[in-house]
Structure formats: C-alpha cells, structure tokens
PDB file as gemmi writes it, atoms N, CA and C in Angstrom:
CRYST1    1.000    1.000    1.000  90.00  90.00  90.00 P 1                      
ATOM      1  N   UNK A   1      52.267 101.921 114.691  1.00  0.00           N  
ATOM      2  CA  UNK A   1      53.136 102.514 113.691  1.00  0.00           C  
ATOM      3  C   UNK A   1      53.218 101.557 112.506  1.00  0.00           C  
ATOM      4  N   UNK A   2      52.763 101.869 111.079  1.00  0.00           N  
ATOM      5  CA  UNK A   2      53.131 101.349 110.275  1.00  0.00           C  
ATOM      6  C   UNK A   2      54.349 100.441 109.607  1.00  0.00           C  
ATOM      7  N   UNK A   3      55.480 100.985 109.915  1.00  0.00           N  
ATOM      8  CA  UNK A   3      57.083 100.528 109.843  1.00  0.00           C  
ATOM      9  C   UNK A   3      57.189  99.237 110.907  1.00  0.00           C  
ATOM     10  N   UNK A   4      56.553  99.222 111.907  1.00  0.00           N  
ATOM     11  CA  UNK A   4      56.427  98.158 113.128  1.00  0.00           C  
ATOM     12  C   UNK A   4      55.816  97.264 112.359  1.00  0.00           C  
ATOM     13  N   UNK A   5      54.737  97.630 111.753  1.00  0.00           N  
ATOM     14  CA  UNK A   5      54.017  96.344 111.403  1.00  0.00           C  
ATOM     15  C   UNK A   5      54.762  95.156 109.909  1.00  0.00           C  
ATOM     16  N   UNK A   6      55.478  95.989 109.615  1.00  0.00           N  
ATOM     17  CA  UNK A   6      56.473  95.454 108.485  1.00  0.00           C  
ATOM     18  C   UNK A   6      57.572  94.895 109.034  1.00  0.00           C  
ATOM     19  N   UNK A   7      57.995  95.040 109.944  1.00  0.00           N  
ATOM     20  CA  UNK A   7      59.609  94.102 110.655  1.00  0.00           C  
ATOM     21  C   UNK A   7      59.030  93.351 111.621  1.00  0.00           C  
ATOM     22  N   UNK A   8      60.197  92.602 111.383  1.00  0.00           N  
ATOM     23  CA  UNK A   8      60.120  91.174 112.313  1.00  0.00           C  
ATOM     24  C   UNK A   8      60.809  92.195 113.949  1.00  0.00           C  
ATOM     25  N   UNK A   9      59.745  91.199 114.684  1.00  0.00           N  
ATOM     26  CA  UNK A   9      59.699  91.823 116.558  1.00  0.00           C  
ATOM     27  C   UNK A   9      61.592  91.402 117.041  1.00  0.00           C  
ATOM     28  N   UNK A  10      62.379  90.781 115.725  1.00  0.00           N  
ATOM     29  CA  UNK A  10      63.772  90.434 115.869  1.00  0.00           C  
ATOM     30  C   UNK A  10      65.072  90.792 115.173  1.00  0.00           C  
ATOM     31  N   UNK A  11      64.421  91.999 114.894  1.00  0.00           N  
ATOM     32  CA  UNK A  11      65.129  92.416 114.178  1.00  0.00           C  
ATOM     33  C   UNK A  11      66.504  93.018 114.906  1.00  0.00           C  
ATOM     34  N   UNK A  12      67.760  93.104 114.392  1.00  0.00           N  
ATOM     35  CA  UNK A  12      68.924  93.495 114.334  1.00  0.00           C  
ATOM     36  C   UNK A  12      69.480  94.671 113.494  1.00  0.00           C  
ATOM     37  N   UNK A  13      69.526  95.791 114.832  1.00  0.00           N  
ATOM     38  CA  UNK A  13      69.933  96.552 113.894  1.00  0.00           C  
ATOM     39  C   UNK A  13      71.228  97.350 114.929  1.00  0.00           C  
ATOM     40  N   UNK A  14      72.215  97.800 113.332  1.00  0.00           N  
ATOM     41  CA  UNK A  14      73.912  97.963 113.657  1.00  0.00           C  
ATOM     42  C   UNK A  14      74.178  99.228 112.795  1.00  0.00           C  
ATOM     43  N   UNK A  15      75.119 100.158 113.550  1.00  0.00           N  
ATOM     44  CA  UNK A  15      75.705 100.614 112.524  1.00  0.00           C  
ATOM     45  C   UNK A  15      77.324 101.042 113.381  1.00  0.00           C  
ATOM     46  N   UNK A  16      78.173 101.092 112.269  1.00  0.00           N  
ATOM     47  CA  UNK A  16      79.482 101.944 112.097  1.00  0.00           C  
ATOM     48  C   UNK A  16      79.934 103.056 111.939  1.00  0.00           C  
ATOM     49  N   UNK A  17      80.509 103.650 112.918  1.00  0.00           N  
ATOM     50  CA  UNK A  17      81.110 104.996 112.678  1.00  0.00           C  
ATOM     51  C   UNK A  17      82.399 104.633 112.946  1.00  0.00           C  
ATOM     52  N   UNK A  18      83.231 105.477 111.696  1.00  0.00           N  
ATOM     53  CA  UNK A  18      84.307 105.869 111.236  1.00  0.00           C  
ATOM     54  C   UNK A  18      84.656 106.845 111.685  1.00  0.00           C  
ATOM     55  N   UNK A  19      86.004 107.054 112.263  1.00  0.00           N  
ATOM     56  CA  UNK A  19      86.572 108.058 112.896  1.00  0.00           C  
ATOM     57  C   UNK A  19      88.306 107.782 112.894  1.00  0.00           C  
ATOM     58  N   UNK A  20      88.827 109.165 112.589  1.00  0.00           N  
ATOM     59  CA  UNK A  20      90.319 108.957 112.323  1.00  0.00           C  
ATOM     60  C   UNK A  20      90.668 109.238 113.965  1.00  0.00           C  
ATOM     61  N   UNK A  21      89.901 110.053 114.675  1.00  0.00           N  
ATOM     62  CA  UNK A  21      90.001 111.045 116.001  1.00  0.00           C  
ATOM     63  C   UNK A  21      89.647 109.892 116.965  1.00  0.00           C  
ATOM     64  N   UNK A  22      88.171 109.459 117.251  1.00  0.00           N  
ATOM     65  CA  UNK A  22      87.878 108.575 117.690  1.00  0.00           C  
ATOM     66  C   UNK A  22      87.790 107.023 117.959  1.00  0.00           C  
ATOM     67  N   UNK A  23      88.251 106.539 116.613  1.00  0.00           N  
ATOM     68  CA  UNK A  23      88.592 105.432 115.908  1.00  0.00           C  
ATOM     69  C   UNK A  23      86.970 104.427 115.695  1.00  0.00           C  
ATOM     70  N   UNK A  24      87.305 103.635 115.376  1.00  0.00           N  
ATOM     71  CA  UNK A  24      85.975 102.977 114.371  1.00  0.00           C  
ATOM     72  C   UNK A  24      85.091 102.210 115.600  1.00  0.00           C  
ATOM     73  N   UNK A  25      83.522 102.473 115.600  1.00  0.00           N  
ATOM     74  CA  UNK A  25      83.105 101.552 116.457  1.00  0.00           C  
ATOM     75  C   UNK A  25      81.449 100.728 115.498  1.00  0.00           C  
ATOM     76  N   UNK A  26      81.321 100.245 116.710  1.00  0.00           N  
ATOM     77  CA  UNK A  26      79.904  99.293 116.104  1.00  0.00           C  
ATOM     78  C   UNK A  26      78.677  99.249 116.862  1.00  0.00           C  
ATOM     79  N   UNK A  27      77.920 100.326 117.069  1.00  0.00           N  
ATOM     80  CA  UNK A  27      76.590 100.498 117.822  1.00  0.00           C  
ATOM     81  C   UNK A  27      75.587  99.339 117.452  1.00  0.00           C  
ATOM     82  N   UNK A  28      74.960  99.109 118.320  1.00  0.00           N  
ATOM     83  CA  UNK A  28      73.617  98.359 118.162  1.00  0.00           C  
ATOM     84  C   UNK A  28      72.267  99.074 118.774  1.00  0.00           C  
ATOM     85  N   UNK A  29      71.235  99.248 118.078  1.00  0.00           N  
ATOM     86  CA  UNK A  29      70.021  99.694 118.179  1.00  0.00           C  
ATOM     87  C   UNK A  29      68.789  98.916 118.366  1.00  0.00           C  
ATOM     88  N   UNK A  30      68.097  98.661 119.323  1.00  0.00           N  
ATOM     89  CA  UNK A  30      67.022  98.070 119.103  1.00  0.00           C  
ATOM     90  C   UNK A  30      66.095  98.683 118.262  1.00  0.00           C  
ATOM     91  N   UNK A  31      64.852  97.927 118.198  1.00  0.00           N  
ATOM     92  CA  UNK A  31      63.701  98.285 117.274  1.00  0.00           C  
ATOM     93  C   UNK A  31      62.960  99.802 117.887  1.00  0.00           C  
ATOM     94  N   UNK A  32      62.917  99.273 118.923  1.00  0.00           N  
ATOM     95  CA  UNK A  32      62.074 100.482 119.970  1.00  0.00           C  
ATOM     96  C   UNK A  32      62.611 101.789 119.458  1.00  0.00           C  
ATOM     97  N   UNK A  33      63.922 101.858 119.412  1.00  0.00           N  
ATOM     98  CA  UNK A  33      64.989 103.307 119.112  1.00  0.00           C  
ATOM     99  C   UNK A  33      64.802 103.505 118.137  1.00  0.00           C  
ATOM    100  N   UNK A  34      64.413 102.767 117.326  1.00  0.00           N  
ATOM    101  CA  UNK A  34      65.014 103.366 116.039  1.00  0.00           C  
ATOM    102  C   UNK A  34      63.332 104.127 115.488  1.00  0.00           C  
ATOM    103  N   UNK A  35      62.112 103.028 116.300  1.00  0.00           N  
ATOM    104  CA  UNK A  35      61.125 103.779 115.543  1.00  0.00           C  
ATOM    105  C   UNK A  35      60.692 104.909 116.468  1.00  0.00           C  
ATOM    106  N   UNK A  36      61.419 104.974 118.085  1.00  0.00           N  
ATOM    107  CA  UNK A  36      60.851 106.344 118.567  1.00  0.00           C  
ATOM    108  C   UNK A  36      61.871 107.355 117.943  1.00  0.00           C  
ATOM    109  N   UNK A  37      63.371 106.982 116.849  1.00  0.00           N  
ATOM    110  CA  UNK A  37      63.653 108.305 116.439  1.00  0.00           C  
ATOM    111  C   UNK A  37      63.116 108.579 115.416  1.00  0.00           C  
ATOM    112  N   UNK A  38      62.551 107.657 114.691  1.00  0.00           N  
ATOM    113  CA  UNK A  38      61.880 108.197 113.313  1.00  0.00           C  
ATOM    114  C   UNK A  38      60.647 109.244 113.755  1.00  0.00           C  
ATOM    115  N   UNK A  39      59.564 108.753 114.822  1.00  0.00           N  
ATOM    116  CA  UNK A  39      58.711 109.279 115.215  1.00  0.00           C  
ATOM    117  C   UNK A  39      59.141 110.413 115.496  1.00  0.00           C  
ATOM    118  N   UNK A  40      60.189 111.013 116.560  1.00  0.00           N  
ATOM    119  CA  UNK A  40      60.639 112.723 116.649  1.00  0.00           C  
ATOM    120  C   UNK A  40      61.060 113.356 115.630  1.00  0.00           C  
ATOM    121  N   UNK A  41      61.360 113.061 114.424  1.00  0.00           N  
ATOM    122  CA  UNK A  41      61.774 113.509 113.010  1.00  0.00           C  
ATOM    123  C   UNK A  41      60.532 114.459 112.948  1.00  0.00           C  
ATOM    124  N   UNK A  42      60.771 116.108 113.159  1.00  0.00           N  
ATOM    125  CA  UNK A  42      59.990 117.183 112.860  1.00  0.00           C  
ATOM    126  C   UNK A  42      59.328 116.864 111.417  1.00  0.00           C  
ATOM    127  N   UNK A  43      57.929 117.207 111.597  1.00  0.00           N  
ATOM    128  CA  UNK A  43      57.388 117.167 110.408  1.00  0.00           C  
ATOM    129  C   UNK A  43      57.939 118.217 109.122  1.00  0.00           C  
ATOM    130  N   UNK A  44      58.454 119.022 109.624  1.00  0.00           N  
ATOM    131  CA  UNK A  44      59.054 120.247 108.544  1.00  0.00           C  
ATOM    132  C   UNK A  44      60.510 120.032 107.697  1.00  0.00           C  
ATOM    133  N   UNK A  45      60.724 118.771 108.656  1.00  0.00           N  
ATOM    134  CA  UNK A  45      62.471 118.863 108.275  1.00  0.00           C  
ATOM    135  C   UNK A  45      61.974 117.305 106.872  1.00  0.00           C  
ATOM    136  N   UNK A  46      62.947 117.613 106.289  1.00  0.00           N  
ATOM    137  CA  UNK A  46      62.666 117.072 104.574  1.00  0.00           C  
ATOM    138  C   UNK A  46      63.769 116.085 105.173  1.00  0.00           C  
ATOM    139  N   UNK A  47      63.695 114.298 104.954  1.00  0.00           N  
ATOM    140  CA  UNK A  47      64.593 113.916 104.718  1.00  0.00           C  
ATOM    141  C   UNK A  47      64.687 112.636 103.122  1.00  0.00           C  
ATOM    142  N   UNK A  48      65.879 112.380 102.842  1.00  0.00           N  
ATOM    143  CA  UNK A  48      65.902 111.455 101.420  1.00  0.00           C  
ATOM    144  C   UNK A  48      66.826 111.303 101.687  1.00  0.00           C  
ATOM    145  N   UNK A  49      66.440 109.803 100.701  1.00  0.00           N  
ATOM    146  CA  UNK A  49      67.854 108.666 100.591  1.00  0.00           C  
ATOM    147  C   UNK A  49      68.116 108.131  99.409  1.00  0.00           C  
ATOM    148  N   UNK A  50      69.501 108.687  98.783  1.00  0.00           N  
ATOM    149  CA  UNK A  50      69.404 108.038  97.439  1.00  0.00           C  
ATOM    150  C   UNK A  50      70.230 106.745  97.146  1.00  0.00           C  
ATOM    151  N   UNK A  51      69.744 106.023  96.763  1.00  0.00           N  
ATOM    152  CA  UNK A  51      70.391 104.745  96.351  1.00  0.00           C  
ATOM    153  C   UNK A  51      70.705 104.615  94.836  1.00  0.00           C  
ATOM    154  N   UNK A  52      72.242 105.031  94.567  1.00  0.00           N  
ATOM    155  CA  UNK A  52      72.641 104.878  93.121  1.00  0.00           C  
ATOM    156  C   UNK A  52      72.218 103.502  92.464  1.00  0.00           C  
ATOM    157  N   UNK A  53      72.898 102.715  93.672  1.00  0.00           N  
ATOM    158  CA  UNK A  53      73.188 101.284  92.879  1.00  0.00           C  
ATOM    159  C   UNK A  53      72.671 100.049  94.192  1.00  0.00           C  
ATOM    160  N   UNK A  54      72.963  99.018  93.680  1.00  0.00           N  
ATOM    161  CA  UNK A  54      72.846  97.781  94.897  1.00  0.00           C  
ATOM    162  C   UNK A  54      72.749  96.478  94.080  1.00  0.00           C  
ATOM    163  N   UNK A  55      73.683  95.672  94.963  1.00  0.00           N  
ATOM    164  CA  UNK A  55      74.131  94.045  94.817  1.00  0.00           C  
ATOM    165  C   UNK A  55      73.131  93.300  95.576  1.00  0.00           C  
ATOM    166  N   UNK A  56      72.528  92.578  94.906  1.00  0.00           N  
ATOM    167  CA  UNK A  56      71.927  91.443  95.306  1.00  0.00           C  
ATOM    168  C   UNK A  56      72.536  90.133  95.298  1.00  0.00           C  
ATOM    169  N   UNK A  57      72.721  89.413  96.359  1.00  0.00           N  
ATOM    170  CA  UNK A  57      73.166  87.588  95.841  1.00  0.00           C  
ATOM    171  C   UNK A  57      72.472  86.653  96.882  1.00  0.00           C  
ATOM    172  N   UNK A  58      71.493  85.792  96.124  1.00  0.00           N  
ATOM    173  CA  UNK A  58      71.053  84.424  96.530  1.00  0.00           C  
ATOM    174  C   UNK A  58      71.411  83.321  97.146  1.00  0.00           C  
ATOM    175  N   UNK A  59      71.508  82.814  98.211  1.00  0.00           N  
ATOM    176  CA  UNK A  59      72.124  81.797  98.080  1.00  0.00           C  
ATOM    177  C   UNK A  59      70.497  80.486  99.172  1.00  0.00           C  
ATOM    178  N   UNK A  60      70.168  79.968  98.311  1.00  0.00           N  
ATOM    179  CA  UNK A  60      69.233  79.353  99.142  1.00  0.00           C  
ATOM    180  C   UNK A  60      67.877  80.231  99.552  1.00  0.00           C  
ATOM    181  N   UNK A  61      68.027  79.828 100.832  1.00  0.00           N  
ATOM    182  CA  UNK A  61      66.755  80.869 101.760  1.00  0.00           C  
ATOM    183  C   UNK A  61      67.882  81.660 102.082  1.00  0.00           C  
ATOM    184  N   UNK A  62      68.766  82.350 101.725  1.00  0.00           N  
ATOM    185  CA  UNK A  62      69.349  83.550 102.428  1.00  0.00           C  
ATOM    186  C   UNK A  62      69.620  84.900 101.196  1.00  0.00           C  
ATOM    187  N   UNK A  63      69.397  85.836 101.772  1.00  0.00           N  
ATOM    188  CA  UNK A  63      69.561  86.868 100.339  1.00  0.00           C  
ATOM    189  C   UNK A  63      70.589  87.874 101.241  1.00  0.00           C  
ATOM    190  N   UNK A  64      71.442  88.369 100.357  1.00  0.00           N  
ATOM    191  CA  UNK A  64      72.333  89.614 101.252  1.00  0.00           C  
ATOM    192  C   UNK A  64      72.022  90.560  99.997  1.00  0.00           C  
ATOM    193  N   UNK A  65      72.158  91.772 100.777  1.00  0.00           N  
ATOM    194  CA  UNK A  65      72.064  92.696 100.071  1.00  0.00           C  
ATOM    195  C   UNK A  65      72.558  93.912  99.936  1.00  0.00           C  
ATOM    196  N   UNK A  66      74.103  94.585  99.339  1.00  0.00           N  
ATOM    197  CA  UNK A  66      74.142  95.839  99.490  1.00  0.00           C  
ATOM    198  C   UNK A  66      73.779  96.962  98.822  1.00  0.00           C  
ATOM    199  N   UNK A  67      74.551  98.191  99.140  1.00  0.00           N  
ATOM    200  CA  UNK A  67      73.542  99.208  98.852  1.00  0.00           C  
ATOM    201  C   UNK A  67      74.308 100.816  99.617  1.00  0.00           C  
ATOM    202  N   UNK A  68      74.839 101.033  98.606  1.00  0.00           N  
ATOM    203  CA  UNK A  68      75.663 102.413  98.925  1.00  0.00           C  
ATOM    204  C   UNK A  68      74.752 103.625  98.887  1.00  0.00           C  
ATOM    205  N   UNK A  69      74.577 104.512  99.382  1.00  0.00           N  
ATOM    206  CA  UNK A  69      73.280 105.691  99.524  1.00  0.00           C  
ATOM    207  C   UNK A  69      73.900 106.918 100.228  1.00  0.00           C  
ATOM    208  N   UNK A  70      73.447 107.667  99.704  1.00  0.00           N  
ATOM    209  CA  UNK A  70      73.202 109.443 100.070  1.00  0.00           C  
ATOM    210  C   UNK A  70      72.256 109.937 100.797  1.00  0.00           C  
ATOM    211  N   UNK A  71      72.593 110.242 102.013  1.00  0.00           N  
ATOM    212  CA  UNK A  71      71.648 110.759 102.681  1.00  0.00           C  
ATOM    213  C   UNK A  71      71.107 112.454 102.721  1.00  0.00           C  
ATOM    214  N   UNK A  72      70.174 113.046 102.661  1.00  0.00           N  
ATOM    215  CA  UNK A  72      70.299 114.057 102.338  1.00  0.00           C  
ATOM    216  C   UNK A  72      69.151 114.902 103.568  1.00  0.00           C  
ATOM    217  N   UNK A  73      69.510 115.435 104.171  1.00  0.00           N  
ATOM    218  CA  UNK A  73      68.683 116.400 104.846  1.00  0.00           C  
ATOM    219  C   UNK A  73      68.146 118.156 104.589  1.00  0.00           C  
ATOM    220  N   UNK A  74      66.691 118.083 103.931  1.00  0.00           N  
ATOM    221  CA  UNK A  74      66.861 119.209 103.774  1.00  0.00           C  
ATOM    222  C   UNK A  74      67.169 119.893 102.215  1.00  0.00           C  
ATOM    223  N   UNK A  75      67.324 118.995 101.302  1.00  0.00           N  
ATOM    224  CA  UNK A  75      68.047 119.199 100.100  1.00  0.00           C  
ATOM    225  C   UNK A  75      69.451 119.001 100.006  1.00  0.00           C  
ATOM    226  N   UNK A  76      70.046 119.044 101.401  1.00  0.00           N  
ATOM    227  CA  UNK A  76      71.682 119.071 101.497  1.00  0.00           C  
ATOM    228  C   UNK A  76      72.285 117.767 101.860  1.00  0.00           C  
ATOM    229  N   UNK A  77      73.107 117.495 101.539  1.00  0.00           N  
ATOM    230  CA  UNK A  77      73.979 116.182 101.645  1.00  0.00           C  
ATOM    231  C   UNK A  77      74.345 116.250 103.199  1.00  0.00           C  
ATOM    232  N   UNK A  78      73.956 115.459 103.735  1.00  0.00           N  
ATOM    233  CA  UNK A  78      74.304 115.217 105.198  1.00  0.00           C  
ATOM    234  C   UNK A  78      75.679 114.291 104.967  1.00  0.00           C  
ATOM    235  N   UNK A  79      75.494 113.104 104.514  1.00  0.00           N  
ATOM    236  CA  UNK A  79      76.643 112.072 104.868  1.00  0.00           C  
ATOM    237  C   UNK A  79      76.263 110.856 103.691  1.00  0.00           C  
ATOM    238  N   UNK A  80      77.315 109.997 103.645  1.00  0.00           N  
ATOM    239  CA  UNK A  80      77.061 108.769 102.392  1.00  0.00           C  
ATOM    240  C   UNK A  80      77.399 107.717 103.552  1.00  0.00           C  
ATOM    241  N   UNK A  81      77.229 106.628 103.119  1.00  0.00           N  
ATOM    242  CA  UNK A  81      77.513 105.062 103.514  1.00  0.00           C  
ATOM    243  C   UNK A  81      76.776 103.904 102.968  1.00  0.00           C  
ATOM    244  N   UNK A  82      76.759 103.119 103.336  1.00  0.00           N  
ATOM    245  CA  UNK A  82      76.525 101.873 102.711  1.00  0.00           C  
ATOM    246  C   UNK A  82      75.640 100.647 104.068  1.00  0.00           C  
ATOM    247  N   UNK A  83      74.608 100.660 102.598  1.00  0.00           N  
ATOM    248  CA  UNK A  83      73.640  99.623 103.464  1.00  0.00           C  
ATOM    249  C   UNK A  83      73.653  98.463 103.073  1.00  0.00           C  
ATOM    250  N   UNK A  84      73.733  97.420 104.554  1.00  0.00           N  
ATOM    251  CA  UNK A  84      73.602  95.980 104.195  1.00  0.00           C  
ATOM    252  C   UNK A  84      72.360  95.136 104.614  1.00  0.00           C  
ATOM    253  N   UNK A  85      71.839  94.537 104.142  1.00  0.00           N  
ATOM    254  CA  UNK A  85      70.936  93.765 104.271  1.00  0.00           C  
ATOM    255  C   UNK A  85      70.953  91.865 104.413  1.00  0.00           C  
ATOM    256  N   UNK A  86      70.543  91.331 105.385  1.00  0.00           N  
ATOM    257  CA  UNK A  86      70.701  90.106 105.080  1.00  0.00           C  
ATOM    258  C   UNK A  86      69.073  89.757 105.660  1.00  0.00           C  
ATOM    259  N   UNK A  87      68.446  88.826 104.789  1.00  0.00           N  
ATOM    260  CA  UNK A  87      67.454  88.237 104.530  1.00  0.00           C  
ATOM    261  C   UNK A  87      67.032  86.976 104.939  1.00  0.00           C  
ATOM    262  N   UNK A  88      66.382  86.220 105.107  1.00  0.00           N  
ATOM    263  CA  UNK A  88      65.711  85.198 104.952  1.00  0.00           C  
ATOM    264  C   UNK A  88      64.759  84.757 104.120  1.00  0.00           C  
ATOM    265  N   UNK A  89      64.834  84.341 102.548  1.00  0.00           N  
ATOM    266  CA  UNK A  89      63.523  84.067 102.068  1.00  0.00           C  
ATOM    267  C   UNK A  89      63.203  82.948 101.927  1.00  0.00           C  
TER     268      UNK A  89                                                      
END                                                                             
C-alpha cells in the first residue's frame, strides 16, 4: 500500500469523541486499522477533506501542527474537527 510506505512502522494514532450523552473519550488506532479501513472505503463512495486554515510552530527538530477541517462524504458534510500533528524534523 502506498500510504504504508510514507509512515513511520511507529506511528501513533488518536482520536476524540465528544459526547454530551456519552461523555468525551480518547481511542487509539494502530497503523494496521487505519490502513485496512481506508482499503474497505467503496470505490463509489466520494470522500474530501477541507482544510480552511492551519498553524504551524517550530521549535528545534520538533514541528506541531494544527489544522481544523471538514469532512465531507459524498458532497455532504459528514462532521468538522481538528487535526493535530506533531513531527520530528
């Protein structure tokens, strides 16, 4: 898989769901998951991600990075949130 060959075999990956009902939690995903869900993503179904804006800041070898985005399935707005990034350069 192409996307494999671009990340590090250590990568960390997290996300947050918000819930008034359920209340707030913090999943963790390995690599494996995340590229066998990209892989079941029907070829027919349209997805995009828009990124208005995003903060970059330096500090050394470390870069963080955010990044608020629209997700859209389909033409239709599925959901918004915000992406973070932290780096090593």
């Amino acid at each position: 898989m192409k996307m494999q060959s671009v990340c590090s075999s250590k990568i960390i990956l997290q996300s947050i769901s918000e819930s008034a009902v359920k209340g707030n939690k913090l999943f963790d995903e390995t690599a494996q998951e995340l590229y066998k869900s990209i892989a079941s993503i029907p070829s027919t179904m349209k997805l995009h991600e828009k990124i208005p804006s995003y903060n970059i800041q330096i500090d050394g070898t470390m870069a963080h990075v955010w990044a608020p985005y629209e997700f859209f399935v389909n033409d239709k707005l599925s959901h918004t949130g915000g992406r973070e990034y932290v780096y090593f350069v």
